[in-house]
C-alpha positions in Angstrom: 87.7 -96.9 -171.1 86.1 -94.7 -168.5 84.2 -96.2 -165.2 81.6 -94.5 -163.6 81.8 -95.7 -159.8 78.5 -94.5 -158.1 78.2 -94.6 -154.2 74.4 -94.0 -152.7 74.1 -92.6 -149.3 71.0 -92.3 -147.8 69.9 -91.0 -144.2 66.7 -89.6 -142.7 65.1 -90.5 -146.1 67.6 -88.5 -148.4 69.1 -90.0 -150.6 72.6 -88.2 -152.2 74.9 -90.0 -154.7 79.0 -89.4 -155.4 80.1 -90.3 -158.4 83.9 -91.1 -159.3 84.4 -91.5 -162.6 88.2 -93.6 -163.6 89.4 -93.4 -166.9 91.2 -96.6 -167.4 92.2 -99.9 -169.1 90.7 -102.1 -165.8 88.9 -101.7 -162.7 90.3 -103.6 -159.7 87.8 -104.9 -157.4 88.6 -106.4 -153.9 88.9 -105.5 -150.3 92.2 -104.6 -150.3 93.2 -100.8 -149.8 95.4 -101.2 -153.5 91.8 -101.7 -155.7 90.2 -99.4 -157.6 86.5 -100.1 -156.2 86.9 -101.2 -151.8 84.4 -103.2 -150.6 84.4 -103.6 -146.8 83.1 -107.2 -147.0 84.9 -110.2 -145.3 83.1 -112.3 -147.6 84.8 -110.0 -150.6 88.6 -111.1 -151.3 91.4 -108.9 -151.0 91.5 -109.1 -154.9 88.3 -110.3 -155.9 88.0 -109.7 -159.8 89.1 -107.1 -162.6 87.0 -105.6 -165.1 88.7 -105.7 -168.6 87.7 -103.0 -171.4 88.7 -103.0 -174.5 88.9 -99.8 -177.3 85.1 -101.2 -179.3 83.9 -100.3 -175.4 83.0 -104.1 -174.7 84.6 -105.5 -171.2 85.4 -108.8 -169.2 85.0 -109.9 -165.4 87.9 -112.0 -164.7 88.2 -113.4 -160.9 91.2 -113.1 -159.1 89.6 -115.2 -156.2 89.4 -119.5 -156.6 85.8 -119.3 -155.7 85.1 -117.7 -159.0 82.6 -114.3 -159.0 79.0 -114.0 -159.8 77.0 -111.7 -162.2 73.9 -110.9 -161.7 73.2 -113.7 -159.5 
């Protein structure tokens, strides 16, 4: 499964995106340095969740934190 990660910087009203695409089976998410996608949150956990694909292109959130993780919300 392939997972487009797409960073927006803007400054002095530009606005510039980087894309890094990963070609995996999961996507790490957390604020530990060892995830796929870093967020520099303290309210983020070191592991916070993992996106799950599977090969019909459909995917799971599973948390890795006991607060659980929301979507869309």
């Amino acid at each position: 499964m392939k997972f487009l990660i797409r960073r927006v910087q803007g400054q002095s009203g530009a606005v510039t995106f980087v894309d890094r695409l990963i070609e995996a089976t999961s996507l790490r998410i957390g604020r530990g340095t060892g995830q796929d996608l870093e967020i520099a949150d303290p309210r983020v956990a070191l592991e916070h969740a993992e996106v799950l694909g599977d090969e019909d292109g459909r995917y799971r959130i599973e948390a890795r934190t006991a607060s659980g993780v929301w979507v869309n919300g």
